[in-house]
C-alpha positions in Angstrom: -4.1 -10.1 -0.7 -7.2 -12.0 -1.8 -6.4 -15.8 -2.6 -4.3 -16.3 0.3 -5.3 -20.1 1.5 -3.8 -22.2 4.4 -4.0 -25.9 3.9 -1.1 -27.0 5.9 -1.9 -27.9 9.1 -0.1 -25.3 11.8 2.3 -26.6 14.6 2.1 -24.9 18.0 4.6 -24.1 20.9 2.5 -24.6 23.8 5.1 -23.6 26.3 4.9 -20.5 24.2 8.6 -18.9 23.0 11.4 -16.5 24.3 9.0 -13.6 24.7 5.4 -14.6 26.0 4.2 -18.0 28.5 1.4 -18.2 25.5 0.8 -20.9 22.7 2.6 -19.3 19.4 0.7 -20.9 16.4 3.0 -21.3 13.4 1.1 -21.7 10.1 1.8 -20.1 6.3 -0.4 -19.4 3.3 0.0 -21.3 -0.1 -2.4 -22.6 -2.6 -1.5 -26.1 -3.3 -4.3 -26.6 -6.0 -2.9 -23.7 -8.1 0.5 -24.4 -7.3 1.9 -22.2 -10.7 -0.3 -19.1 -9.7 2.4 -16.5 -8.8 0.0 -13.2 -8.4 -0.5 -13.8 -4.5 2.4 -13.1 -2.0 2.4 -15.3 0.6 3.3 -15.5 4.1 4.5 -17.2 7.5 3.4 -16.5 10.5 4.2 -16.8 13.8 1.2 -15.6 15.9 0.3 -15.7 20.0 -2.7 -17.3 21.8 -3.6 -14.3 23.9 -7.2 -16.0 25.5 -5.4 -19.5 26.4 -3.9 -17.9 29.8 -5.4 -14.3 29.9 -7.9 -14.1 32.1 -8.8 -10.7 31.1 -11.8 -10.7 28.8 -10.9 -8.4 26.3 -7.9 -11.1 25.1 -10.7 -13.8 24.4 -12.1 -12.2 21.5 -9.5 -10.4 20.0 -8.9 -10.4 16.0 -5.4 -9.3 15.6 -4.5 -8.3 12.3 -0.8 -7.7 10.2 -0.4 -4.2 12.1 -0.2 -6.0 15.4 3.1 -8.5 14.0 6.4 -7.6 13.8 7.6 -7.6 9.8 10.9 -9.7 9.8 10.7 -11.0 6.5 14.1 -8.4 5.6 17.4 -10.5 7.8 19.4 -7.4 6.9 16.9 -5.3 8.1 16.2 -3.8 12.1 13.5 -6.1 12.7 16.4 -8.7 13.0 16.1 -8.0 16.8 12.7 -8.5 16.8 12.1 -10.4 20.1 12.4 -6.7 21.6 9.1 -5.8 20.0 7.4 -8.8 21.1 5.4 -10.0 24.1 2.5 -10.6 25.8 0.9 -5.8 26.1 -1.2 -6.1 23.5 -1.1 -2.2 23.7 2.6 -1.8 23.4 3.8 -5.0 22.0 3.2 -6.8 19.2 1.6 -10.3 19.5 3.9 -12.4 17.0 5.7 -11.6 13.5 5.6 -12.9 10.0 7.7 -13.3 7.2 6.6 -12.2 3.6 8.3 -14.4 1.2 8.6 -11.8 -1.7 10.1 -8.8 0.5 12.8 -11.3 1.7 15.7 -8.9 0.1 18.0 -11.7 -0.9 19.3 -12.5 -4.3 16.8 -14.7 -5.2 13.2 -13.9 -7.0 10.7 -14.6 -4.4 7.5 -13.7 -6.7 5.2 -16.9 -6.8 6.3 -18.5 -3.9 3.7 -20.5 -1.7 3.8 -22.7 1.9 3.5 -26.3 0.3 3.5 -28.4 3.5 2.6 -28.3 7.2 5.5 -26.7 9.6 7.4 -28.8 12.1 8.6 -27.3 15.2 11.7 -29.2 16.7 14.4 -27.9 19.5 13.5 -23.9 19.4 13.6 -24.1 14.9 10.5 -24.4 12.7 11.1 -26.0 9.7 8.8 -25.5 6.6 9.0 -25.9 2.9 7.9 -23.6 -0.2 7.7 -23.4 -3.6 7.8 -21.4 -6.9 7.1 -22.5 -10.3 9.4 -21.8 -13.1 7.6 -23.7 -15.7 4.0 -23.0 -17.2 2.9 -26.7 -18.4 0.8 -28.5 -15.8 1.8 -32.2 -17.2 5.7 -30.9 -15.9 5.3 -29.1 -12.9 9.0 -28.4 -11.8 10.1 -25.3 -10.0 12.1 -24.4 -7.4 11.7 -25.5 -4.1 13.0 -24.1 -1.0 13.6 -25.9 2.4 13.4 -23.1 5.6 14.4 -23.5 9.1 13.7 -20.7 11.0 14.4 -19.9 14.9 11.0 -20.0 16.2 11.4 -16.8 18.5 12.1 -14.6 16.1 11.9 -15.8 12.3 15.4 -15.5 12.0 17.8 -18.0 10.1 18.6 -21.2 12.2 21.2 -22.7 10.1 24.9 -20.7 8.2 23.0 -20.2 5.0 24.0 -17.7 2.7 23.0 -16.3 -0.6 25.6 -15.5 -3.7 26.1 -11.9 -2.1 27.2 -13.2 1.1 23.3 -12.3 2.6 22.4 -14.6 5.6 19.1 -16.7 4.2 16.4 -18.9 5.9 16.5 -21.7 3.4 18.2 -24.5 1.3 17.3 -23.3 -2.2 16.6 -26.6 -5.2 15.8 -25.8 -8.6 14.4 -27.3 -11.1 12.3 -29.8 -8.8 9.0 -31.1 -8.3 7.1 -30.1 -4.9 9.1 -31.1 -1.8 7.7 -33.3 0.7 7.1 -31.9 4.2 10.0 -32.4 6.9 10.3 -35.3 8.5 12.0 -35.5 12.0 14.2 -38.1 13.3 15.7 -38.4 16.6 17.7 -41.6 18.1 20.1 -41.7 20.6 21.1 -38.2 21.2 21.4 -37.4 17.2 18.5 -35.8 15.4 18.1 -34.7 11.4 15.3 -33.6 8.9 14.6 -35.0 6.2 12.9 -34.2 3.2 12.3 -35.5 -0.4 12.7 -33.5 -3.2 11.6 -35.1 -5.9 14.2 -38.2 -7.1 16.6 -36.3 -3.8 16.3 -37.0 -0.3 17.7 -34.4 1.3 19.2 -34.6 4.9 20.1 -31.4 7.8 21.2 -32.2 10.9 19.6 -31.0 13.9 21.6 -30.1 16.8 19.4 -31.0 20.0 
């Protein structure tokens, strides 16, 4: 789609994840100037540095595209394994995956929704927010905002979240709320949580580390 902007700055696994040594870059799409547009789908990627410890040229240079990701935006779906399709052969593997918000298959509309903040990766989970405007008047900019956390491997849901079917989901879902904030990490003596404002709401997950 044209109109898909990044201004969230990505995080990066430098050790790499559970199928390639690599840096994974994590980064979404989201146009936080136009937050109430709602004719671009966006994504989240999850996408590997093949030059950083290839030695073989043809990695250096190489422009991978959406065909060369694995599709897990669907939980239900058979890409919910999707660490088997993944690794380091660019000719039989696939070099990362991403998540399209609006083909998500839950119970909840999708259409609209945008990467508002920069991703965090802490203990193996990337943690992001979005959000989708319900409301047409730019002086009262609510919508719904959704806090994700996400195993960073494969895209898949870190936390027991479920939809009103039952449907495993990736994210805390907040209606009728300004922008959320971007997480905020906080680890002291063994114990760790993100945090995360949402509008008048601070909102707080633990983190299992």
């Amino acid at each position: 789609d044209k109109g898909r902007k990044c201004f969230g700055q990505p995080d990066i696994s430098y050790a790499g994840d559970c199928a390639t040594d690599n840096p994974v870059i994590y980064f979404g799409t989201g146009d936080r100037e136009n937050p109430l547009d709602t004719t671009v789908k966006h994504r989240f990627y999850a996408v590997y540095d093949m030059s950083t410890n290839n030695t073989n040229s043809t990695y250096h240079n190489l422009v991978l595209n959406e065909a060369d990701l694995v599709n897990v935006s669907d939980v239900a779906s058979e890409s919910s394994e999707p660490t088997l399709k993944l690794g380091d052969d660019y000719l039989t593997k696939a070099q990362g995956w991403y998540i399209r918000f609006d083909q998500q298959n839950d119970t909840y509309d999708h259409t609209g929704e945008k990467l508002t903040s920069s991703p965090r990766l802490f203990n193996k989970i990337i943690f992001f927010t979005t959000y989708k405007p319900t409301f047409d008047d730019v002086c009262a900019p609510n919508g719904d905002s959704l806090l994700y956390a996400v195993n960073y491997c494969s895209g898949m849901p870190a936390y027991e979240w479920f939809d009103s079917s039952g449907k495993k989901i990736r994210y805390q879902l907040h209606t009728n709320s300004p922008l959320a904030s971007s997480w905020r990490i906080m680890a002291k003596e063994g114990v760790a949580a993100g945090k995360i404002s949402v509008g008048s709401k601070l909102i707080n997950i633990p983190i299992e580390i």
